[in-house]
gemmi code that builds the backbone of each chain (N, CA, C; Angstrom):
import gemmi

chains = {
    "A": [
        ("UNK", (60.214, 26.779, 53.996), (60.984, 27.857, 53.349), (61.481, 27.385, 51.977)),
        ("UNK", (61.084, 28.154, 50.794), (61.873, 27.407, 49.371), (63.246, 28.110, 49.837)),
        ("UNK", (63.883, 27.360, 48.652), (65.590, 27.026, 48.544), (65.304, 28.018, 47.714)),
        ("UNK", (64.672, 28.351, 46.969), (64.996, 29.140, 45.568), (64.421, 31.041, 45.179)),
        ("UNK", (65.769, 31.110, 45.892), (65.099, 33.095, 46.429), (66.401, 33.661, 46.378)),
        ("UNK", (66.367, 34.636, 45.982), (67.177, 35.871, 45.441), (67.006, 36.892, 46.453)),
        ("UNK", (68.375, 37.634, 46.742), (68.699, 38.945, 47.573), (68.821, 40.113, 46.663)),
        ("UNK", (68.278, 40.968, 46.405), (68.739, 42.178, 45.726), (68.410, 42.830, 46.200)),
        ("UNK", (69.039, 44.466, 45.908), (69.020, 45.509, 46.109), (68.129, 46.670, 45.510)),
        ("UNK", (67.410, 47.147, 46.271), (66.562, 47.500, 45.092), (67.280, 48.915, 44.250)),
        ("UNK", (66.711, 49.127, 43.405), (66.872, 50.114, 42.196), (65.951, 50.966, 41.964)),
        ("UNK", (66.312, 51.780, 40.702), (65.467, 51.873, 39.925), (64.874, 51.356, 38.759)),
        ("UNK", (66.302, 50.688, 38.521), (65.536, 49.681, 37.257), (65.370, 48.162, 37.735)),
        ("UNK", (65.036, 48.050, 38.883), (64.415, 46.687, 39.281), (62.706, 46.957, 39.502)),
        ("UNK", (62.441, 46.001, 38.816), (61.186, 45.500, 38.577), (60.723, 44.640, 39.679)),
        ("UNK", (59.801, 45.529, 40.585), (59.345, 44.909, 42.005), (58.201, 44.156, 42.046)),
        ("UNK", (58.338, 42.849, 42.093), (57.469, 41.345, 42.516), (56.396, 42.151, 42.810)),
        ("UNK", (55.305, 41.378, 42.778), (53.926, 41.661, 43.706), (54.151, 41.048, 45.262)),
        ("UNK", (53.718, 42.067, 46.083), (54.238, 41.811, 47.715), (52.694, 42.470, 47.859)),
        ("UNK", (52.564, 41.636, 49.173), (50.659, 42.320, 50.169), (50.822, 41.586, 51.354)),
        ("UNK", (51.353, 42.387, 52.184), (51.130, 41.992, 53.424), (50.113, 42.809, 54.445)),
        ("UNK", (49.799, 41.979, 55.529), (48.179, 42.788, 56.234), (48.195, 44.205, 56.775)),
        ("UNK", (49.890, 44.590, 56.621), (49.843, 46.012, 56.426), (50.065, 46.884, 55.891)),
        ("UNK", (48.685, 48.042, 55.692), (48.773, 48.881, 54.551), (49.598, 49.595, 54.441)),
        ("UNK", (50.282, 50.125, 55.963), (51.121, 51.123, 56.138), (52.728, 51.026, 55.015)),
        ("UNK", (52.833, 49.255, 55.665), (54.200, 48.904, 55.055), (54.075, 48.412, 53.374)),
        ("UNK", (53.058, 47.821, 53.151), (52.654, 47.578, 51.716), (52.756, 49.312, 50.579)),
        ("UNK", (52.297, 50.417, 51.235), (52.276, 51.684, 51.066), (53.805, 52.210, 51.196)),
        ("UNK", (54.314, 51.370, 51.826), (56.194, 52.133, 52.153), (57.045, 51.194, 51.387)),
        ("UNK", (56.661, 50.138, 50.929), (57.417, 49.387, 49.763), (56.993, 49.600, 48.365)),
        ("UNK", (56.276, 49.710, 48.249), (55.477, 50.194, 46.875), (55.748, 52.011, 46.096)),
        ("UNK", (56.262, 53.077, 47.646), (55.984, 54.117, 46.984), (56.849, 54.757, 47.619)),
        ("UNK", (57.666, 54.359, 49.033), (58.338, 54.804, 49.528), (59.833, 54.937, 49.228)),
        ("UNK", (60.333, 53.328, 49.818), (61.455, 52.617, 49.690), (62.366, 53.469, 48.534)),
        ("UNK", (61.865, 53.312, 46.999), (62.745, 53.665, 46.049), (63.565, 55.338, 46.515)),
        ("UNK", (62.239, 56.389, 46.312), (62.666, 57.441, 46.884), (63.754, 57.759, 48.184)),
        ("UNK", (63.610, 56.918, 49.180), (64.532, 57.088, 50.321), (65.991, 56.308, 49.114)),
        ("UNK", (65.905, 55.490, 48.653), (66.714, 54.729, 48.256), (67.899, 56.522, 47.132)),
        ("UNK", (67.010, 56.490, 46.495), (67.564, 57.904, 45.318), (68.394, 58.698, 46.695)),
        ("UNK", (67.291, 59.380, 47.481), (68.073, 60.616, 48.531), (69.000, 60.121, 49.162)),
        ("UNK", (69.428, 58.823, 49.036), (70.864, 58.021, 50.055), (69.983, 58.327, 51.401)),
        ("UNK", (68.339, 57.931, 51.753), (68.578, 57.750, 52.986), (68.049, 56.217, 53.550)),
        ("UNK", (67.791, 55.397, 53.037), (67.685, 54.261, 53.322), (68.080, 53.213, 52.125)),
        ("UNK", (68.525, 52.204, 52.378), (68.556, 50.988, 51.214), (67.622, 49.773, 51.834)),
        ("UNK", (66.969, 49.428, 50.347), (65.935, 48.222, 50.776), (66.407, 47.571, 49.752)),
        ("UNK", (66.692, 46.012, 50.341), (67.201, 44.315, 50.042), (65.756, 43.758, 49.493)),
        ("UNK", (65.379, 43.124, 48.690), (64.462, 42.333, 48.315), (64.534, 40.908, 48.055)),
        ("UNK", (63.947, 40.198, 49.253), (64.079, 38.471, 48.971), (63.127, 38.573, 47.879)),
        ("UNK", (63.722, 37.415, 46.900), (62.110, 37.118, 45.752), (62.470, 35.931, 45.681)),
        ("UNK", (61.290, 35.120, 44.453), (61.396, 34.082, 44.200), (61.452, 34.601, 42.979)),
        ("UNK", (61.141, 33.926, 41.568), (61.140, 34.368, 40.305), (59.453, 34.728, 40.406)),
        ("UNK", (58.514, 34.656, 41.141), (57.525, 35.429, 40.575), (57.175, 36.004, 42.038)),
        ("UNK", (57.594, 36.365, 42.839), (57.475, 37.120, 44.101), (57.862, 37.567, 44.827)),
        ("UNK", (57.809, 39.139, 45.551), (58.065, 39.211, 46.745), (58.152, 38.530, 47.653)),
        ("UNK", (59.444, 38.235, 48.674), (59.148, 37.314, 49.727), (58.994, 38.207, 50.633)),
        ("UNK", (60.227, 39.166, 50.667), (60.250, 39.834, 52.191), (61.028, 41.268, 51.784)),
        ("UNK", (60.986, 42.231, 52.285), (61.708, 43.365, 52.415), (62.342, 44.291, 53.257)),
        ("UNK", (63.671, 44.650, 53.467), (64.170, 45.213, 54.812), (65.015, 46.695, 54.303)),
        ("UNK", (64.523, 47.651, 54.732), (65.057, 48.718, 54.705), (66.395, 49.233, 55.909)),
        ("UNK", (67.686, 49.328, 55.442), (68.585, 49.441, 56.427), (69.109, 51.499, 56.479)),
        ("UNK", (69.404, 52.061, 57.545), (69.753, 53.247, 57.365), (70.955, 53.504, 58.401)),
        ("UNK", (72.013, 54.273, 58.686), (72.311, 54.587, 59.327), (71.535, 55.250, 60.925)),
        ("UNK", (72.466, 55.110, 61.659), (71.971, 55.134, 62.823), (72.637, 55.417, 64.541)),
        ("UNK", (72.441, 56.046, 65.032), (72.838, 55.883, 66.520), (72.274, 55.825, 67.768)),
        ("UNK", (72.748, 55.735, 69.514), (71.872, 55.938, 70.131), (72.688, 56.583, 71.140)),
        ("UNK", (72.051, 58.015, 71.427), (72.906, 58.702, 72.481), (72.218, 58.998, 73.502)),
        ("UNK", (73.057, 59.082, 74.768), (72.842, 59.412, 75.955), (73.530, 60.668, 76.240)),
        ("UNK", (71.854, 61.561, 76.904), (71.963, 62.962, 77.096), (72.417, 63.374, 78.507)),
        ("UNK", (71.632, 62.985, 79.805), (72.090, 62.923, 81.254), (71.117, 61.889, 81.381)),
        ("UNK", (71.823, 61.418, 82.850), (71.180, 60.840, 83.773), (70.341, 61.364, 85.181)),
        ("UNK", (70.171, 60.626, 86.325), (69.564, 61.787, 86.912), (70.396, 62.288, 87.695)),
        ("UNK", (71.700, 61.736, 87.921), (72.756, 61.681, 88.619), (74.306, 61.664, 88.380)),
        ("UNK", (74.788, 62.581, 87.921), (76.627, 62.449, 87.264), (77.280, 61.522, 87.990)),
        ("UNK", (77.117, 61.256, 89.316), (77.783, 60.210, 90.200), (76.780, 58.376, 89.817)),
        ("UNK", (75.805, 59.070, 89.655), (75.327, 57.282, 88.583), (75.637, 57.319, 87.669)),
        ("UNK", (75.885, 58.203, 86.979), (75.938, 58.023, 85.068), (77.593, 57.474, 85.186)),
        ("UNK", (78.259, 57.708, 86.112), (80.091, 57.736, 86.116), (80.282, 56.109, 86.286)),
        ("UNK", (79.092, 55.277, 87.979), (79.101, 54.664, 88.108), (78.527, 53.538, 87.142)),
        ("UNK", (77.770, 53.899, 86.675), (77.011, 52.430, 85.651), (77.398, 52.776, 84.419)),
        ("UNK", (78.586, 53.671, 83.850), (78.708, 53.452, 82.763), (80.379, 52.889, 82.881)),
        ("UNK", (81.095, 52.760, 84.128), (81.939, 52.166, 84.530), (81.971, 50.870, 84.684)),
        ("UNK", (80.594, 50.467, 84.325), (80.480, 49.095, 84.762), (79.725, 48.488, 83.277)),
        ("UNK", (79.420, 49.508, 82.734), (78.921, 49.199, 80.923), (79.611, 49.138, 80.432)),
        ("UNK", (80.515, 49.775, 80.539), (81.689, 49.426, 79.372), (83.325, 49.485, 79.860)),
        ("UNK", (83.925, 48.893, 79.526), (85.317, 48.869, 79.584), (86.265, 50.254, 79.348)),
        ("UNK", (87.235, 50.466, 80.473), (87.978, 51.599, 80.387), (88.382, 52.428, 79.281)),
        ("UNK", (87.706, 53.374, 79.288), (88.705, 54.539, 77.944), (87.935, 53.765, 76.394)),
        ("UNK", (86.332, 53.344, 76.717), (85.517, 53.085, 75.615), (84.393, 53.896, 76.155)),
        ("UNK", (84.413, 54.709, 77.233), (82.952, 55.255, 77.701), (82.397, 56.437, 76.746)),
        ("UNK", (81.461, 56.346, 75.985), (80.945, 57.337, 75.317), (79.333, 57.558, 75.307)),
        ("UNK", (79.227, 58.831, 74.791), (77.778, 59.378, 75.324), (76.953, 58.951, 73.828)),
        ("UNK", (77.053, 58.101, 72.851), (77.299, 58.044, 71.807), (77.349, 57.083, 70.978)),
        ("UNK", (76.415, 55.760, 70.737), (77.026, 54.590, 69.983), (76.613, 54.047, 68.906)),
        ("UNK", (77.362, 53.790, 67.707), (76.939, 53.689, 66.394), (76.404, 52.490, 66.185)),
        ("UNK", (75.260, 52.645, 65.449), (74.061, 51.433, 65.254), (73.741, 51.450, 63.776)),
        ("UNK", (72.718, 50.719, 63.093), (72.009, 50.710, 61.803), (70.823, 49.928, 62.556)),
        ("UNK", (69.802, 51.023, 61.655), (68.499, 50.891, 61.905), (67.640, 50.272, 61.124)),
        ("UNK", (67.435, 49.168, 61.283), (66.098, 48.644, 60.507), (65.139, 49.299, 60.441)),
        ("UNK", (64.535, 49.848, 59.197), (63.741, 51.190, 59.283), (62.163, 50.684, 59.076)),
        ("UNK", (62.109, 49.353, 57.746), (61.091, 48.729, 57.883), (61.501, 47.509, 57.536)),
        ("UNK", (60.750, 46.633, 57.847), (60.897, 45.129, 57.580), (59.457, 44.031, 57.076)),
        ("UNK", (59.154, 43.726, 56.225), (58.065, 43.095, 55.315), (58.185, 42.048, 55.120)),
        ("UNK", (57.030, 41.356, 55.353), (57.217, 39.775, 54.857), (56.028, 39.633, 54.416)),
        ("UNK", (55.812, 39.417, 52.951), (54.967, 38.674, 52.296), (53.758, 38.046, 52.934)),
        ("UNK", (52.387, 38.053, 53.239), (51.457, 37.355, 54.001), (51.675, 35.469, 53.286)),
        ("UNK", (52.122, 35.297, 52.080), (52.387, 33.892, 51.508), (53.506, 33.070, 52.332)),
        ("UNK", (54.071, 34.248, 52.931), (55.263, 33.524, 53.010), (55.652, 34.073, 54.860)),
        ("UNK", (54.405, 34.840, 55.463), (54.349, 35.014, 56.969), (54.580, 33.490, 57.939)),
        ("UNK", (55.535, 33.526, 59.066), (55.498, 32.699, 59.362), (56.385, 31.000, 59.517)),
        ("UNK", (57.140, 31.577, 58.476), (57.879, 30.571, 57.949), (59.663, 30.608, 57.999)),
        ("UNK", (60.137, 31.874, 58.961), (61.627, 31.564, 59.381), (62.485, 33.317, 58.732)),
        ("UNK", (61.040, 33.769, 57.640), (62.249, 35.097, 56.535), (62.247, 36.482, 57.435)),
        ("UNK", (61.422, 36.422, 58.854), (62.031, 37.172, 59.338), (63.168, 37.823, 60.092)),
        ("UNK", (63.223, 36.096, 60.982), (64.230, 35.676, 61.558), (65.283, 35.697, 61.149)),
        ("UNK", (65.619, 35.284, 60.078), (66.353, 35.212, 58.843), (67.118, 36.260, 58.458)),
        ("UNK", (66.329, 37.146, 58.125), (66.893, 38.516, 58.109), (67.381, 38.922, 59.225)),
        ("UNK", (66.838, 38.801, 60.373), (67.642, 39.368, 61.334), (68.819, 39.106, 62.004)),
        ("UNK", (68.711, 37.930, 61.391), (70.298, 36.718, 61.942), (71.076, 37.540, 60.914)),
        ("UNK", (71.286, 37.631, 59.513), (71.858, 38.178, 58.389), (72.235, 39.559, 58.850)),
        ("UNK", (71.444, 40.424, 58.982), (72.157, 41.991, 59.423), (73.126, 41.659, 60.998)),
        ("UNK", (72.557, 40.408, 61.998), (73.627, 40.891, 62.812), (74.967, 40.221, 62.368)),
        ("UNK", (74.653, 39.101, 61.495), (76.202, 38.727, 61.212), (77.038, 39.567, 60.521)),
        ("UNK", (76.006, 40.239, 59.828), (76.499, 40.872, 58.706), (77.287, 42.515, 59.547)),
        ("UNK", (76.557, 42.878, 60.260), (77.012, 44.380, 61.042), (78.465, 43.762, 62.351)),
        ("UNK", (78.402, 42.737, 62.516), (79.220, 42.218, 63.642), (80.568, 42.303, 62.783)),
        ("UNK", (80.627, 41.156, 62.066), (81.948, 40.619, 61.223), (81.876, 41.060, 59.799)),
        ("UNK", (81.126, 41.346, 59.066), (81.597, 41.959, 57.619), (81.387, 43.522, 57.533)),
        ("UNK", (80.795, 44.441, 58.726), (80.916, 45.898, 58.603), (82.707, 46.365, 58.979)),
        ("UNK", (82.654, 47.608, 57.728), (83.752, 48.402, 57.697), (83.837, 49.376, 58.562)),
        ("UNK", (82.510, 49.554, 59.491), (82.853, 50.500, 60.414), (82.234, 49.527, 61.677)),
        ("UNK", (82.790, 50.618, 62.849), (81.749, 50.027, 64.606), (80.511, 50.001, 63.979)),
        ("UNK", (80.234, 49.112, 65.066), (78.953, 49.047, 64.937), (77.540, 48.449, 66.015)),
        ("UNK", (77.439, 48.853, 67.349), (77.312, 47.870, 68.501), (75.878, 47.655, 68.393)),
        ("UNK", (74.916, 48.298, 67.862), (73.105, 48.326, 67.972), (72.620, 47.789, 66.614)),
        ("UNK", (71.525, 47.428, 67.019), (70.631, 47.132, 65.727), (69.701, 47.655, 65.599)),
        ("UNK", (68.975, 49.164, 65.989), (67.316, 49.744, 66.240), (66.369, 49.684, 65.314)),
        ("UNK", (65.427, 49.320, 66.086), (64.325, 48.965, 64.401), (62.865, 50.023, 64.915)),
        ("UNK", (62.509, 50.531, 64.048), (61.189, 51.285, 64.287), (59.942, 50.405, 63.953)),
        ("UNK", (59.868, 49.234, 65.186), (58.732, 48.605, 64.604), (57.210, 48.776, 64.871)),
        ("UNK", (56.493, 48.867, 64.004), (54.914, 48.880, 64.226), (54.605, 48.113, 65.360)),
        ("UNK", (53.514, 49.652, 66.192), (52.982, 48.792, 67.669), (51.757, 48.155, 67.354)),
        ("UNK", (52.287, 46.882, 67.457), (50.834, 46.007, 67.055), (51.682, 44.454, 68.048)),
        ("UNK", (50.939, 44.244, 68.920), (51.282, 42.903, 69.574), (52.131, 42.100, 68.993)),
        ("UNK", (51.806, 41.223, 67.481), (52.659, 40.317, 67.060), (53.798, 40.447, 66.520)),
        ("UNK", (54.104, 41.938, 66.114), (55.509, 42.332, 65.384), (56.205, 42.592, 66.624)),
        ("UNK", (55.606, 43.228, 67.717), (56.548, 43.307, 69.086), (56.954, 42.463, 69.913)),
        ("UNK", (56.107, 41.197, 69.856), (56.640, 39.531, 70.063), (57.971, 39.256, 69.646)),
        ("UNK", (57.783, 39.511, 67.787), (58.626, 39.055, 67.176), (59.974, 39.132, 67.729)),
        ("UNK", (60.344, 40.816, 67.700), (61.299, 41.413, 68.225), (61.941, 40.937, 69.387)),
        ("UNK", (60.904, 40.875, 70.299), (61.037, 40.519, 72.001), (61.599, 39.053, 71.697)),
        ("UNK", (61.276, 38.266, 70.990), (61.100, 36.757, 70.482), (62.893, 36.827, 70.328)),
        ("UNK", (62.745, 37.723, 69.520), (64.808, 38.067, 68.876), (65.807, 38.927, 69.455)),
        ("UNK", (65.201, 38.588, 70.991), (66.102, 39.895, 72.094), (66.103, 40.810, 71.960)),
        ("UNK", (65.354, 41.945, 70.973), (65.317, 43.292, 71.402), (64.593, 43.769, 72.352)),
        ("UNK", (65.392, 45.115, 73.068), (64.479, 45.517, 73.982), (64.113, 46.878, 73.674)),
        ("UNK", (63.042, 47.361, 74.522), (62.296, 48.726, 74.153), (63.295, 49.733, 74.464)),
        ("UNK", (64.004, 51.037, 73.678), (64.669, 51.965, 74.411), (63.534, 52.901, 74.965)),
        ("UNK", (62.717, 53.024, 75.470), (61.661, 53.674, 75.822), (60.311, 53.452, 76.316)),
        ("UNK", (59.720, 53.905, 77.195), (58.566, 53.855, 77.251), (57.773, 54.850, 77.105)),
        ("UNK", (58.012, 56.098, 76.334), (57.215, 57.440, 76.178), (56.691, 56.808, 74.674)),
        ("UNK", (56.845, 56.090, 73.803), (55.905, 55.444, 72.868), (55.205, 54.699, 72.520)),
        ("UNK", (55.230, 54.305, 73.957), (53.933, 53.145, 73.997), (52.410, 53.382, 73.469)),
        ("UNK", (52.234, 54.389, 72.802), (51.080, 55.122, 72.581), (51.488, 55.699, 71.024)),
        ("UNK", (52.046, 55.674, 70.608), (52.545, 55.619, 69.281), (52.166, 54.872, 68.292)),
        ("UNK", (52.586, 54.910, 67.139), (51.720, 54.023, 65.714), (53.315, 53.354, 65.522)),
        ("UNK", (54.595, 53.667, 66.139), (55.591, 52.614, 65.745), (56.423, 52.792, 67.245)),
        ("UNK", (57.082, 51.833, 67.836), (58.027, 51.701, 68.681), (59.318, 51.250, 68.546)),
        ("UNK", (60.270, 51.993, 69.566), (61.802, 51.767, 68.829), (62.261, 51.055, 69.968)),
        ("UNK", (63.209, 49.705, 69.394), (63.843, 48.923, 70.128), (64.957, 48.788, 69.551)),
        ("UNK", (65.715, 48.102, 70.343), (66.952, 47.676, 70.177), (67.653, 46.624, 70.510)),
        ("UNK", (68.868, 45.859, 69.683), (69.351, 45.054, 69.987), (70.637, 45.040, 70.168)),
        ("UNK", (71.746, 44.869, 71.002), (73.075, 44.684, 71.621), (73.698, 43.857, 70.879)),
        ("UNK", (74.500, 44.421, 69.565), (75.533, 43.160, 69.410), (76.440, 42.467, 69.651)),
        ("UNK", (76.879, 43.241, 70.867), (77.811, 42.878, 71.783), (77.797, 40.928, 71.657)),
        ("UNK", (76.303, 40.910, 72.446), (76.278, 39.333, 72.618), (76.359, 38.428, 71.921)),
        ("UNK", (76.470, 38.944, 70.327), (76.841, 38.045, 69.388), (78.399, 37.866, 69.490)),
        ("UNK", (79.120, 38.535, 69.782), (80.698, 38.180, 69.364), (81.227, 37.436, 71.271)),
        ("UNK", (80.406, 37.954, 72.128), (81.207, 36.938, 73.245), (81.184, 35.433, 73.110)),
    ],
    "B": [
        ("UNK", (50.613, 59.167, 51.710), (52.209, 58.427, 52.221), (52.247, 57.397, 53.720)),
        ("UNK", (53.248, 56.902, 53.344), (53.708, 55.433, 54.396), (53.977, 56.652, 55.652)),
        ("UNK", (54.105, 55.823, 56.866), (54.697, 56.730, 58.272), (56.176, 56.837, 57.674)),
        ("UNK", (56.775, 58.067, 58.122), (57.920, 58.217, 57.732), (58.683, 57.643, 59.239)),
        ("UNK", (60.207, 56.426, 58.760), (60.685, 56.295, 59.571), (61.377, 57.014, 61.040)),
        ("UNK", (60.442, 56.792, 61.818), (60.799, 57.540, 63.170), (62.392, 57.655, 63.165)),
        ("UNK", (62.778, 58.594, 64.273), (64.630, 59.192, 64.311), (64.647, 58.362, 65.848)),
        ("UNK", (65.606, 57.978, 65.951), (65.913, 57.415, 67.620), (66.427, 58.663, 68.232)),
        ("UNK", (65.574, 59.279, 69.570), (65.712, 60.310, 70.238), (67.163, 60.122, 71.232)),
        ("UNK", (67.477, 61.289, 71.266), (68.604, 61.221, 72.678), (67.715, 60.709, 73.930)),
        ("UNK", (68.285, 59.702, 74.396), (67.949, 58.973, 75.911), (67.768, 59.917, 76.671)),
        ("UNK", (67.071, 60.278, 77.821), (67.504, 61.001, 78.908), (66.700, 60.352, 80.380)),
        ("UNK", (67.491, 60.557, 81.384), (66.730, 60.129, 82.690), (66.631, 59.012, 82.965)),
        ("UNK", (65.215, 58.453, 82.974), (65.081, 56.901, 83.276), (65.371, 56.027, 82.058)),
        ("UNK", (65.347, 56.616, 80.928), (65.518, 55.692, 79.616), (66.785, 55.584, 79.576)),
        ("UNK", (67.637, 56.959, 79.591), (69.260, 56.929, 79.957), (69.852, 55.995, 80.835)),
        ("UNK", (68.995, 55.458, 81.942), (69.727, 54.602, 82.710), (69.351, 53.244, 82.439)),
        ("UNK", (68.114, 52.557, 82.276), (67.614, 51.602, 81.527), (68.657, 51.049, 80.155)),
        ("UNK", (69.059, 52.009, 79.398), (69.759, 51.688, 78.389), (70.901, 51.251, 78.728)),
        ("UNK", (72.028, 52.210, 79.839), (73.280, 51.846, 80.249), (72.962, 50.341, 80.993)),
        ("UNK", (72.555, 50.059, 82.086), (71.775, 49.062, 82.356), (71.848, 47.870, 81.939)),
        ("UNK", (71.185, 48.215, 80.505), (70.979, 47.076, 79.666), (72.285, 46.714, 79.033)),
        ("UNK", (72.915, 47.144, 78.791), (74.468, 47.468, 78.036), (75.090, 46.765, 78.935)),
        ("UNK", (75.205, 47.417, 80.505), (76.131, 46.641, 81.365), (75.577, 44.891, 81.580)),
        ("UNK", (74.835, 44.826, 81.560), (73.995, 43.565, 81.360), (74.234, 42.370, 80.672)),
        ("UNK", (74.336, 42.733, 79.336), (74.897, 42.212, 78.213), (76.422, 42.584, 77.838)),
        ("UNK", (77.285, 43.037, 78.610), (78.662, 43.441, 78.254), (79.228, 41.550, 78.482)),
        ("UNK", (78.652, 40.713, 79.025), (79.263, 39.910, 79.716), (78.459, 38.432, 78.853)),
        ("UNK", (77.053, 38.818, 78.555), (76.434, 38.255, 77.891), (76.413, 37.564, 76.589)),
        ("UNK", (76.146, 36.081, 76.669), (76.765, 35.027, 75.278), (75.654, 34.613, 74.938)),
        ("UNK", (75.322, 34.203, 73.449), (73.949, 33.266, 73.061), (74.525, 32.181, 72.806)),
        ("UNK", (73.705, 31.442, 73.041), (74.174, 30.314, 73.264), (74.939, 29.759, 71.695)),
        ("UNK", (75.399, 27.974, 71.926), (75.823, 27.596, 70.734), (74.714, 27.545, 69.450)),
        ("UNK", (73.845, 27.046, 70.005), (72.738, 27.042, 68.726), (72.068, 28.081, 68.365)),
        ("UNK", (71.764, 29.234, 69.159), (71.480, 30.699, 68.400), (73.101, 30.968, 67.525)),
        ("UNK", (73.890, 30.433, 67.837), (75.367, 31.067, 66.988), (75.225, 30.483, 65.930)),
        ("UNK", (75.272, 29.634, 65.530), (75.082, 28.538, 64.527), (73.918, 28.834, 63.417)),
        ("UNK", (72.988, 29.497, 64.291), (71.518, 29.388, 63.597), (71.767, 30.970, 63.140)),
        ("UNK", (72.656, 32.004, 63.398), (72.685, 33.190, 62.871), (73.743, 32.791, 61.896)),
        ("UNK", (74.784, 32.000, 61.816), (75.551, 31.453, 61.155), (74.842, 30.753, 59.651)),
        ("UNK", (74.306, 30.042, 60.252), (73.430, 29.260, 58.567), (72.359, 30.529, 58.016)),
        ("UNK", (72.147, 30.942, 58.777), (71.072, 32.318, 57.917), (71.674, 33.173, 57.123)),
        ("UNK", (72.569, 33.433, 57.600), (73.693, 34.635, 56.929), (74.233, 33.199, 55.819)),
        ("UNK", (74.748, 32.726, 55.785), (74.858, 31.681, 54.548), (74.114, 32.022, 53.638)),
        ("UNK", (72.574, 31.522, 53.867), (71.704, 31.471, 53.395), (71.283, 32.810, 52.606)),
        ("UNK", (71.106, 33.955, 53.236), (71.216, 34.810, 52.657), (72.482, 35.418, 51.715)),
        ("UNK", (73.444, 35.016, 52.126), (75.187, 35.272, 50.878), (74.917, 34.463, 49.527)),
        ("UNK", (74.134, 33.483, 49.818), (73.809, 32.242, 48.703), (72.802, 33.303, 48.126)),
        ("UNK", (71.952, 34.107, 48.332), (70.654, 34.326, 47.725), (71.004, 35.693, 46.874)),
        ("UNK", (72.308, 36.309, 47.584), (72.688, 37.245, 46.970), (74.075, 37.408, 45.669)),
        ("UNK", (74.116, 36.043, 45.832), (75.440, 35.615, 44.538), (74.606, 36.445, 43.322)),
        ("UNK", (73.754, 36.129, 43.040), (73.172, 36.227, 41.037), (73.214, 37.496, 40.975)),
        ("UNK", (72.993, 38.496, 42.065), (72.867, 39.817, 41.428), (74.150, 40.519, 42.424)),
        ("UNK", (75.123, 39.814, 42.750), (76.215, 40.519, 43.735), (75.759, 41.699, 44.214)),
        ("UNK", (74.923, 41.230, 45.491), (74.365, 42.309, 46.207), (75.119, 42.572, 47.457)),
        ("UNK", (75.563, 41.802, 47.798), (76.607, 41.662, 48.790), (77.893, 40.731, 48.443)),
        ("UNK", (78.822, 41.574, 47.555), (80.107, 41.104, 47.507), (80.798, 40.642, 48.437)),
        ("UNK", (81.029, 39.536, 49.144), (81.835, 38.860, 49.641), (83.386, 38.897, 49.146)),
        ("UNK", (83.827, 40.304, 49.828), (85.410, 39.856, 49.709), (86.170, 39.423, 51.170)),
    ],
}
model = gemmi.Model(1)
for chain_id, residues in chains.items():
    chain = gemmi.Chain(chain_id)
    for i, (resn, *xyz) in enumerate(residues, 1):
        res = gemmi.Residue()
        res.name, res.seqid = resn, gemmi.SeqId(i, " ")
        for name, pos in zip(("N", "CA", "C"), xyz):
            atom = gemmi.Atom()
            atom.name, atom.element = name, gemmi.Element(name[0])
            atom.pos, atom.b_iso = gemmi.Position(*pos), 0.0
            res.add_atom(atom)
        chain.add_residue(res)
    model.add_chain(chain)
structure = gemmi.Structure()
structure.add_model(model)
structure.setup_entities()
């Protein structure tokens, strides 16, 4: 990993590194996407660089995850009595979503994903101004990015997208602050 | 155009309970000392990377 890399935010008047990673989808959503969500306030994307490169890129958005019913009001009473602590039970819990996440093929491999993901939970645990208990990321279904995840304790909220071109997981930040 | 970022659906049923589940699971749940540490020096690492262009003001 170099020592010598920069965090910014992207803009409009930032001048974006050359980045190519093996996917077109996300190479296509940093290149043409990102800024636009960035203008409409609906996502912000961070840019690791070096002075002549893209390292990595993470798009963050607001986010939640709610629960509609269960199959049972006398289970939903019971296991959410046992999820959470008295007079915190809600149908309802505020998260930020990793919307996309990029790493450089130069620089695949080498700790900047991880990295990032250690950074948003420290960062959403102890320096967010609001709650904040989830981390959901919409990641591309492709074996090694779903490792990754699995690799960094997220779990699947679903199995109706297993057949999908992206899958949504999640991570509990709970377990960072016990 | 890129896939536009999927919306996280309302849970319902078996995913609804899977999720609570998982929640009650981890209500109790610690990582260890060296995952703490190691989310600890990253977040450093990244506050350091974001000084030059105060992208994340540290107050």
């Amino acid at each position: 990993m170099t020592e010598n890399f920069f965090l910014v935010r992207l803009s409009p008047e930032h001048i974006i590194k050359p980045f190519r990673c093996d996917d077109n989808d996300l190479n296509d959503f940093f290149h043409n996407d990102a800024l636009p969500h960035a203008i409409q306030l609906l996502a912000v994307t961070y840019i690791l660089e070096s002075d002549s490169e893209t390292i990595a890129f993470f798009s963050l958005l607001n986010d939640k995850i709610s629960i509609s019913d269960m199959p049972s009001k006398t289970m939903w009473k019971k296991l959410i009595s046992k999820a959470m602590p008295e007079r915190k039970k809600y149908r309802s819990y505020p998260a930020v979503k990793l919307g996309r996440l990029g790493v450089n093929d130069s620089y695949a491999g080498k700790g900047y994903g991880t990295m990032i993901l250690d950074f948003i939970k420290e960062l959403f645990v102890y320096k967010n101004r609001t709650g904040c208990r989830f981390i959901t990321v919409d990641a591309y279904n492709d074996v090694n990015v779903l490792k990754f995840y699995q690799k960094n304790d997220f779990k699947f909220l679903t199995t109706k997208d297993e057949k999908e071109q992206t899958r949504l997981m999640y991570y509990d930040l709970k377990q960072v602050t016990n | 155009m890129a896939l536009p970022i999927k919306e996280t659906p309302v849970l319902i049923g078996k995913d609804a309970k899977n999720f609570v589940e998982e929640m009650k699971s981890t209500q109790d749940k610690k990582i260890s000392a060296e995952e703490q540490l190691r989310i600890k020096d990253n977040y450093e690492k990244m506050m350091k990377a974001s000084k030059q262009y105060s992208t994340f003001a540290d107050d």
